[in-house]
C-alpha positions, 0 to 999 in steps of 0.5 A: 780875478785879482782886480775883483779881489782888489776892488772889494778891499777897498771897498770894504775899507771905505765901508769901514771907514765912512760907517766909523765915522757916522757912528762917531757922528751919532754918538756925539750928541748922546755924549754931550747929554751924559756930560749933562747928567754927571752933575747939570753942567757940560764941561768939556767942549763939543764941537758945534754938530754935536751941541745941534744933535743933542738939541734935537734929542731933547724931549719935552719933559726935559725941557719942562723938568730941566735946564737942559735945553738952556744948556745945550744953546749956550755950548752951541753959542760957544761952539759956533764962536770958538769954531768961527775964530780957529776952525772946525775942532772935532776934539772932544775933551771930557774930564774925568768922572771923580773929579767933575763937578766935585768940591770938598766933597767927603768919602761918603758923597764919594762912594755914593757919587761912584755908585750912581749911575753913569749916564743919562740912560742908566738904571738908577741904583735905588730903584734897583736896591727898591726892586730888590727888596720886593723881590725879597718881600714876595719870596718871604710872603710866597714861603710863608703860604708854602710854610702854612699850606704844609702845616695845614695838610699835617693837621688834617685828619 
């Protein structure tokens, strides 16, 4: 019994551990493409893998609309060169958001850059600020044919 409940531990703890992994793995690619998106350049360093993951993401509109695809084969490049030379580097390193990519930005450009979205697969605030004010039209247009209908019932012999 006692090797049994041993056997699961450890099972259990190499379950945990290769799936963390993995998921790290996954993670990867979709993090150098949010690096992407904060403002079109890839500022921290990724190793190889995960430039080679993000390639295989990439869609066709991204690669008609964007320099995406461009971007991503030039980390590569840099990646296999710097992995070649000193190893493999799993370090990721990825600089702050208030400060990638801003210069001589002013508080305005500052508060609108805080309140955009944070990755590639985030709603947009003004599309959300647009869905909002429909919103708020077709509650007024809904009161106003309430409003109308009553006053027609309270006119009616």
């Amino acid at each position: 019994m006692r090797f049994l409940v041993i056997s699961a531990a450890l099972a259990a703890v190499t379950a945990l551990a290769l799936g963390a992994g993995s998921a790290s793995a996954k993670a990867c690619g979709g993090a150098v493409i949010n690096d992407w998106y904060l403002d079109g350049t890839i500022d921290a360093r990724y190793p190889a893998a995960c430039y080679r993951q993000a390639l295989s993401k990439v869609t066709d509109q991204m690669r008609m609309y964007s320099d995406l695809p461009e971007q991503l084969e030039r980390g590569l490049r840099q990646a296999v060169a710097r992995e070649g030379v000193l190893g493999t580097q799993t370090t990721i390193t990825q600089p702050s958001r208030s400060t990638a990519g801003r210069k001589d930005s002013g508080p305005i450009q500052r508060v609108l850059g805080e309140l955009g979205p944070d990755r590639a697969d985030s709603i947009p605030i003004p599309l959300m600020i647009l869905a909002g004010v429909a919103l708020l039209l077709i509650a007024a247009g809904a009161a106003s044919a309430l409003v109308r209908r009553l006053n027609g019932r309270r006119n009616s012999p």
